[in-house]
C-alpha positions in Angstrom: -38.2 -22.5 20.8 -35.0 -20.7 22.5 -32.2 -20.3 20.3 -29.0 -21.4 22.0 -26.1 -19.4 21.7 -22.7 -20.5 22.4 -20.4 -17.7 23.9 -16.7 -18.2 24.0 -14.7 -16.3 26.5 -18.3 -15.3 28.1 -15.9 -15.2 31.8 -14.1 -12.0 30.2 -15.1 -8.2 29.7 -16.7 -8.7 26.2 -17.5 -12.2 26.1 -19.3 -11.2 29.7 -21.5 -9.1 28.3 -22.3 -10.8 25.3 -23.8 -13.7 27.2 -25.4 -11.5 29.7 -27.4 -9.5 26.8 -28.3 -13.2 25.0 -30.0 -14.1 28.3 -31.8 -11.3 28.6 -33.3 -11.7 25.4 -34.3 -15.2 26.5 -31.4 -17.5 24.6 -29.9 -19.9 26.6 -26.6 -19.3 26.6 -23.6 -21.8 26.8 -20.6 -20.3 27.9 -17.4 -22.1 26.6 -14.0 -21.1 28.0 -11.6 -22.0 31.2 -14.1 -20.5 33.5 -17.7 -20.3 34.3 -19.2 -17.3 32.6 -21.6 -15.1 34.0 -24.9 -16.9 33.0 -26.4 -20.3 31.6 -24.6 -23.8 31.8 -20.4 -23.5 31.6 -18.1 -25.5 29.5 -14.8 -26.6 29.7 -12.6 -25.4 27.1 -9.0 -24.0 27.0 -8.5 -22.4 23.6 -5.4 -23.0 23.1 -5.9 -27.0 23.4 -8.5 -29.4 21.6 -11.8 -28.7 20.5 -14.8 -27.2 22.6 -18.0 -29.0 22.9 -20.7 -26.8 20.9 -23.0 -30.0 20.7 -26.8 -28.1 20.9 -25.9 -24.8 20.1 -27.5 -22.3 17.1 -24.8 -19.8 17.0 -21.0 -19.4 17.9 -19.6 -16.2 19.2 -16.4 -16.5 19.2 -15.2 -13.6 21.8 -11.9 -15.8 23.5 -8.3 -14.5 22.4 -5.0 -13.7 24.0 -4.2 -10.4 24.4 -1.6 -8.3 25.0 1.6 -6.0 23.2 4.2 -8.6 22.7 6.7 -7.9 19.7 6.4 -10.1 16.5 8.7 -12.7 16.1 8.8 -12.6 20.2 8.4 -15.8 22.0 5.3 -14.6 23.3 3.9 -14.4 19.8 3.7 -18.7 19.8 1.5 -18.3 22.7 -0.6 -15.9 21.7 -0.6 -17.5 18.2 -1.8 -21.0 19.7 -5.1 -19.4 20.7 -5.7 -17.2 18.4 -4.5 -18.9 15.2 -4.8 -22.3 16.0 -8.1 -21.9 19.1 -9.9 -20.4 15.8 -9.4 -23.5 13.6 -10.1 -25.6 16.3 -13.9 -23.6 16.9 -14.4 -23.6 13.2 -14.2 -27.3 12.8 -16.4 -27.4 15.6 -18.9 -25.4 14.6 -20.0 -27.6 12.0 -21.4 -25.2 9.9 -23.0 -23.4 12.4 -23.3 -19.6 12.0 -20.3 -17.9 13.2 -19.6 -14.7 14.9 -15.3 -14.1 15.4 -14.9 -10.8 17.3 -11.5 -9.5 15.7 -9.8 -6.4 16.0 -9.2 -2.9 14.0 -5.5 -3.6 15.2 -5.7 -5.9 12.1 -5.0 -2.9 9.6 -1.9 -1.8 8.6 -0.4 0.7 10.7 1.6 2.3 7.4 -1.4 3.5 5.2 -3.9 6.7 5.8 -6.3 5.3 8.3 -8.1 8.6 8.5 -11.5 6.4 7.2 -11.1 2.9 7.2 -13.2 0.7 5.6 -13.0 -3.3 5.6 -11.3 -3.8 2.4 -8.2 -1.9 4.0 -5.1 -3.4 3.6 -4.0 -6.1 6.7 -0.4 -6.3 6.8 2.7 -4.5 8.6 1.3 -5.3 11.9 3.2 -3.6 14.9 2.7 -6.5 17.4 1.7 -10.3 18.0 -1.5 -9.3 18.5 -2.4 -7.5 15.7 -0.3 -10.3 13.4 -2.3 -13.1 15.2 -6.0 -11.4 15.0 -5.4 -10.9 11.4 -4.4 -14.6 10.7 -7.0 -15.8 12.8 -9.8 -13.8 11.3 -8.6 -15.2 7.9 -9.5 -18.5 8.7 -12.6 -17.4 10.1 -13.6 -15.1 7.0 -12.5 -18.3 4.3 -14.8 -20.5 6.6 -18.1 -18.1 5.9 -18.0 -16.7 9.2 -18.6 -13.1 10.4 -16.0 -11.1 11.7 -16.2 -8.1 13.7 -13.7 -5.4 13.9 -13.8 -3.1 16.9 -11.5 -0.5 18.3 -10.4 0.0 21.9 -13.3 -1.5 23.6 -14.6 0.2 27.0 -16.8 0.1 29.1 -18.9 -1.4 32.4 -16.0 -4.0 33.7 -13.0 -3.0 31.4 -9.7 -3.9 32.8 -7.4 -2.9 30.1 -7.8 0.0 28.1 -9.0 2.6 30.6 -7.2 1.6 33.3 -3.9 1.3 31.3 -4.4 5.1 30.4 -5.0 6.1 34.0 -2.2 4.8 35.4 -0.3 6.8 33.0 -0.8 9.8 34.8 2.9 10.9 36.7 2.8 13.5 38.7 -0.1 15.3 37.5 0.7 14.8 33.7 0.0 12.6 31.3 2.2 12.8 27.9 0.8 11.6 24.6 2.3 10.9 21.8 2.2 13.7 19.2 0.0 16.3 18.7 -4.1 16.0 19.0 -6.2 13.6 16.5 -9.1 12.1 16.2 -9.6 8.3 17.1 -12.8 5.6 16.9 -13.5 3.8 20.2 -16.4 1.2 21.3 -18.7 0.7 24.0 -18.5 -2.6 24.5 -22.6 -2.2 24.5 -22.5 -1.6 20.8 -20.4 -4.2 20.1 -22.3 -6.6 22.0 -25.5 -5.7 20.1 -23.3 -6.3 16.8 -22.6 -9.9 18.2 -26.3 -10.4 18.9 -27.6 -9.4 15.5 -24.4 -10.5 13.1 -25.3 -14.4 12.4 -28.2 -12.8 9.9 -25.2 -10.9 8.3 -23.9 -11.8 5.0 -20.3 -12.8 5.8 -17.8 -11.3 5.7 -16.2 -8.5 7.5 -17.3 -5.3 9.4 -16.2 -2.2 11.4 -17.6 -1.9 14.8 -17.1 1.5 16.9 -19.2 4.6 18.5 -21.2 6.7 16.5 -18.8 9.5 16.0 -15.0 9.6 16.1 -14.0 11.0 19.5 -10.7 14.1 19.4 -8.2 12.1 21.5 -7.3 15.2 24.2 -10.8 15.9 24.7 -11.7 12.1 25.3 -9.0 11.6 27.7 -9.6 14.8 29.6 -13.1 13.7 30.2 -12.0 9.9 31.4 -9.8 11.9 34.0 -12.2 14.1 35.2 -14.8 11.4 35.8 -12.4 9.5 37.9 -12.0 12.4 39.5 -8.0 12.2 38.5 -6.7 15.8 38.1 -3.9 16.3 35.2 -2.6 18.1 32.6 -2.0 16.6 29.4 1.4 17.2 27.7 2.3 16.5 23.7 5.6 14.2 24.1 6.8 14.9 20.0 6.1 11.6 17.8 10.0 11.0 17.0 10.8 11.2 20.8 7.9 8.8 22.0 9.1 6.5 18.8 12.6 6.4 20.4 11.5 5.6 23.9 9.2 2.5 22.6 12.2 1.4 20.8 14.4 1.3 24.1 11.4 -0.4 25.9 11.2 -2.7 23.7 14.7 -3.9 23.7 14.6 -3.9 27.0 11.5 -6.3 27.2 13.7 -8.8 25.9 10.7 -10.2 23.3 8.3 -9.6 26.7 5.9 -7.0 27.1 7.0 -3.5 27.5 6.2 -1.0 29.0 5.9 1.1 26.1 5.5 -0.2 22.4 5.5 1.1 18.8 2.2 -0.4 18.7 0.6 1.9 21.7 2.4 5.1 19.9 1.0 3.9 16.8 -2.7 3.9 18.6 -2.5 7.4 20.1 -1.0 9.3 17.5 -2.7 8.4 14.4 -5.8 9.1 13.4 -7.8 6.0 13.1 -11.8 6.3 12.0 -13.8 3.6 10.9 -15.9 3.5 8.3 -19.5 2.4 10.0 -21.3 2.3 6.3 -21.3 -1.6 6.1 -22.4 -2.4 9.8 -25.3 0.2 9.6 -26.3 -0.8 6.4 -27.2 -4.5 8.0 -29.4 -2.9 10.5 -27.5 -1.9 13.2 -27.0 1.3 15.0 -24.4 2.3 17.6 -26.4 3.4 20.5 -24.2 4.4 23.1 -20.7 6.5 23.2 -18.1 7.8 25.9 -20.1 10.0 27.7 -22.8 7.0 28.3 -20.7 5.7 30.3 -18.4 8.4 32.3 -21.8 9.5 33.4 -22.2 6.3 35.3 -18.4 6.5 36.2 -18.7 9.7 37.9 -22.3 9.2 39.4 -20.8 6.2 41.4 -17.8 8.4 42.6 -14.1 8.3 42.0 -12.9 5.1 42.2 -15.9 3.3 41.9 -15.5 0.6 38.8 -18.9 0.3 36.9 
């Protein structure tokens, strides 16, 4: 008999290929979220209103959230709060029991300590936006109701539309500044966390780190995203207390909005942030693809091709 997966947010990047890879295995998938996902039978279910119908499913994976760089405390934050908070306690009571997978977020950690190697048990607090203050609540209730939570970090790959994108239209008249000076960062292909999804509901629970095999140095990484979108600039180092200031005005002038630079995306670039795979791997799985995986297939289809 087919196990049946349930697949929230299966109409966005990682939800998308979640479901995609639990067909192909031969699940039947039910996608759950505001729009039809990209396989198996679609429903109905805004997360940040009642409870979704999961009647005939094996497994949750829980991949729906609002996203986005809002300030805490900002207005924004109760909308993004609503799904993410209050969508999760929703799912969990109807899951019934039902093996849970809650794809969270390495933003969860707090920004303040050494994040040189992080491991789970890393402190959560001090968060630097709604976002990372809402994840972290929301993964709460999921770990206290047995589930497993996955923690990834800037998540490309095939059909991204925010993290790539954002840094490429960064580039100014052939430059691109960055905050500070070089370090080294964890990123995931989306393929590795989707194989995470697949294989976490024989986990224990509890948490665990999700990313690429190795830690990628953050000049050479972005050097080799431009050149495979055949974008031709020179990086710059923009001094941390500088870049700090500029978020700082931005956000003021966001008005509790979004802005256009945040403490939070200075935070990302110039810190080093590596997590610690040890618990993942030791569960059975292995991070099979990384960055240049996937700028091949970027640059075979041509500049400004999306794969």
């Amino acid at each position: 008999m087919r196990a049946r997966i349930a697949v929230t947010g299966a109409s966005g990047f990682c939800g998308g290929h979640v479901a995609r890879a639990a067909a192909a295995r031969g699940a039947e998938v039910i996608c759950v979220g505001r729009r039809p996902g990209p396989v198996g039978e679609h429903r109905f279910w805004d997360a940040a209103y009642g409870e979704p119908d999961l009647a005939g499913a094996d497994v949750v994976v829980h991949c729906a959230a609002a996203v986005g760089d809002p300030a805490p405390g900002s207005p924004a934050e109760a909308l993004m709060r609503e799904v993410n908070v209050d969508g999760t306690r929703r799912l969990l009571a109807a899951a019934g029991g039902r093996p849970v997978v809650w794809v969270s977020s390495a933003s969860v950690y707090d920004p303040r300590l050494d994040r040189s190697l992080v491991g789970e048990d890393h402190p959560r607090a001090g968060h630097l936006n709604a976002y990372g203050r809402t994840k972290a609540a929301g993964e709460a209730l999921a770990l206290a109701a047995g589930a497993v939570v996955l923690r990834p970090r800037a998540v490309y790959g095939p059909g991204d539309t925010q993290l790539l994108p954002r840094l490429l239209s960064r580039v100014r008249a052939g430059t691109l500044l960055l905050p500070g000076l070089d370090v080294h960062l964890s990123l995931t292909a989306v393929e590795n966390l989707t194989e995470a999804c697949l294989l976490a509901p024989g986990w224990t629970p509890g948490a665990y780190n999700i990313a690429d095999g190795e830690p990628y140095a953050r000049d050479d990484a972005v050097r080799a995203v431009l050149r495979a979108h055949g974008v031709r600039a020179r990086i710059r180092h923009l001094p941390l207390g500088v870049a700090q200031a500029a978020a700082r005005v931005a956000q003021a002038a966001a008005r509790g909005g979004e802005p256009a630079l945040s403490s939070y995306a200075v935070d990302q670039l110039a810190h080093p942030v590596v997590l610690d795979l040890t618990r993942a791997r030791s569960r059975g799985w292995s991070p099979g693809r990384d960055l240049a995986h996937y700028l091949a297939s970027v640059a075979a289809a041509g500049p400004g091709v999306s794969r």
